[in-house]
DOLUMLUM-217140 format. One record per residue: x, y, z of N, C-alpha, C in turn; residue in three letters. Coordinates in steps of 0.02 Angstrom, whole numbers, plus 50000, padded with zeros to 5 digits. Layout:
BEGIN
   neast   nnorth     nup   caeast   canorth    caup   ceast   cnorth     cup   resn
       X        Y       Z        X         Y       Z       X        Y       Z    Ala
...
This chain:
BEGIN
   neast   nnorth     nup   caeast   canorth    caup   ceast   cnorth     cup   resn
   47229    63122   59534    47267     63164   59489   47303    63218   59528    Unk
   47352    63238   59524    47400     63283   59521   47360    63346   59508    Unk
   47375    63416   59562    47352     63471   59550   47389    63493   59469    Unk
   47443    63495   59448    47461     63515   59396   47444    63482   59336    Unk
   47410    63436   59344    47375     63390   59307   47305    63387   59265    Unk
   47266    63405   59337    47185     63402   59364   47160    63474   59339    Unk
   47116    63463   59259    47106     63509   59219   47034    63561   59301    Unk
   47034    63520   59347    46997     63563   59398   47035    63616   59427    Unk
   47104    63604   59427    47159     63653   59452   47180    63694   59391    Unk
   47199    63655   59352    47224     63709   59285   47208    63677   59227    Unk
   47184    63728   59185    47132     63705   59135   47172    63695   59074    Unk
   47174    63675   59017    47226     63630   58978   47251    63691   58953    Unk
   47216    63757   58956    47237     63819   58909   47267    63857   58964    Unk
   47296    63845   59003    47348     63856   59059   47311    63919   59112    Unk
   47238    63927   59106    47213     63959   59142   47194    63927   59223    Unk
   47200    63963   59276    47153     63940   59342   47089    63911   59315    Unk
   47098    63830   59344    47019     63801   59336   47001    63830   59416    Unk
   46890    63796   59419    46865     63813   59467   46903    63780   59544    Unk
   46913    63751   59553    46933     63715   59614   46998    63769   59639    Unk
   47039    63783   59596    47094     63832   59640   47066    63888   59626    Unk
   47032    63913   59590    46999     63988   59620   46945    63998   59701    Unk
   46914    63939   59699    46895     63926   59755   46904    63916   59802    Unk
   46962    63875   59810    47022     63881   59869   47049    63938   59879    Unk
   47073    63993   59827    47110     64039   59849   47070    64104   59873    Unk
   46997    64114   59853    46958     64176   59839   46972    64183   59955    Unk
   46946    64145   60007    46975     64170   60045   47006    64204   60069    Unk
   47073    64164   60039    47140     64203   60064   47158    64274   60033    Unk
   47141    64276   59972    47128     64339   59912   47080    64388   59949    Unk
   47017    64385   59980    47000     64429   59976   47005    64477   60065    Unk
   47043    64405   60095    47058     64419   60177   47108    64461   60177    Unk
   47167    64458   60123    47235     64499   60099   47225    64590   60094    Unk
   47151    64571   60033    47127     64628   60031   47111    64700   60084    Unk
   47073    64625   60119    47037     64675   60174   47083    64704   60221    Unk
   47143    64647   60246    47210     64701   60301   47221    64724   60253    Unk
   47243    64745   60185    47281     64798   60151   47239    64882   60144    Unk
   47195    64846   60148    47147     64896   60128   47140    64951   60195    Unk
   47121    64915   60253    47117     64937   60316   47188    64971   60338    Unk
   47236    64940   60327    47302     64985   60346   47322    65035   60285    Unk
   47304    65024   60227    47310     65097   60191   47252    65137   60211    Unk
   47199    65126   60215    47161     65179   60272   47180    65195   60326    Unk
   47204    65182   60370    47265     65204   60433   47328    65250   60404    Unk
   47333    65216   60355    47387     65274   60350   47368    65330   60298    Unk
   47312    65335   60279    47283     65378   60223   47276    65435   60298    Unk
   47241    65403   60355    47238     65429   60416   47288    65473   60446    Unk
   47355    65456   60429    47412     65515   60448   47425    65566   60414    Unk
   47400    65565   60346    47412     65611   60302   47327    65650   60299    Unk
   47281    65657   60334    47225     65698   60356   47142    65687   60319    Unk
   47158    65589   60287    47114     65574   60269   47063    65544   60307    Unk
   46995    65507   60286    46961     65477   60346   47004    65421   60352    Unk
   46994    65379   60405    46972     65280   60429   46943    65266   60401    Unk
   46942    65180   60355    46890     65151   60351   46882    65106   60394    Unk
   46834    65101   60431    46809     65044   60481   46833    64976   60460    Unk
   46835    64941   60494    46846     64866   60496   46792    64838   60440    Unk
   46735    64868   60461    46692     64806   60430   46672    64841   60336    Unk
   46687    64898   60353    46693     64934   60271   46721    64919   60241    Unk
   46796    64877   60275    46854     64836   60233   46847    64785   60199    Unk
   46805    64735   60236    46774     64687   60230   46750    64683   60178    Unk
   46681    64735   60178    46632     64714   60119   46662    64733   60059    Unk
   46695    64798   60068    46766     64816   59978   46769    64755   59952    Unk
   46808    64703   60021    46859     64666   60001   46810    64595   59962    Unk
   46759    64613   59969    46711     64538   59971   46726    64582   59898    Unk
   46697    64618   59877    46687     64618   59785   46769    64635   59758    Unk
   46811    64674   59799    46875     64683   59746   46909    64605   59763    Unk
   46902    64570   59782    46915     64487   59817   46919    64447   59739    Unk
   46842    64476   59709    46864     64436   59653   46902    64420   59579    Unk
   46913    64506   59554    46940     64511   59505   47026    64495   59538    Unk
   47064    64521   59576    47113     64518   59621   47115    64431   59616    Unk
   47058    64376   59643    47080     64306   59647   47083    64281   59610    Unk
   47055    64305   59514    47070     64294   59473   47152    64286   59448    Unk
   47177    64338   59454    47249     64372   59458   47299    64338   59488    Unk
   47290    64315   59551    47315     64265   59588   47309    64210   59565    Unk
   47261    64184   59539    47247     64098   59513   47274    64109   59438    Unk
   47294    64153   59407    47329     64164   59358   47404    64136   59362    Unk
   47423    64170   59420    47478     64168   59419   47489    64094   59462    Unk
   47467    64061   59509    47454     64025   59548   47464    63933   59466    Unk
   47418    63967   59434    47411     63902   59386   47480    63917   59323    Unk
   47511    63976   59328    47556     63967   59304   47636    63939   59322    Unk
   47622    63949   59395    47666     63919   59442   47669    63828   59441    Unk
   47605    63815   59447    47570     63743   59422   47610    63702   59359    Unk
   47596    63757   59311    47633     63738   59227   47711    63715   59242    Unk
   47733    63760   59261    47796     63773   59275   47837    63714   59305    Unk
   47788    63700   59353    47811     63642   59406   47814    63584   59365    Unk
   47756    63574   59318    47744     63527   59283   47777    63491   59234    Unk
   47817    63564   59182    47864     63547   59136   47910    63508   59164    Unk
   47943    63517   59226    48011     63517   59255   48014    63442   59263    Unk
């Protein structure tokens, strides 16, 4: 089956099924963590602390998931889209 198809990719009620939230939560929450880390660098020029590397990380592990929700939102609406056409 076809990802735009495959109620595992997008679920008939046009929501992210499990299989592309799972694929994307990675990349979602790796996004997080450089964003996060360079707005702490630059929170840094304006006379705030650093957050360490690995403080980024663990943020990013829990804000990773409401955020890959969001993404597979939009991700399975992209899906629809493709689909009609």
């Amino acid at each position: 089956m076809a990802p735009a198809t495959d109620p595992r990719w997008v679920r008939p009620d046009g929501r992210a099924g499990w299989a592309l939230l799972l694929v994307l939560y990675p990349f979602t929450a790796t996004a997080v963590a450089i964003n996060l880390f360079m707005l702490s660098l630059l929170g840094k020029s304006i006379g705030l602390s650093s957050m360490s590397p690995e403080m980024a990380v663990l943020v990013s592990v829990v804000l990773g998931v409401p955020l890959n929700f969001l993404s597979g939102r939009w991700i399975a609406g992209l899906l629809e889209e493709a689909r009609k056409d």
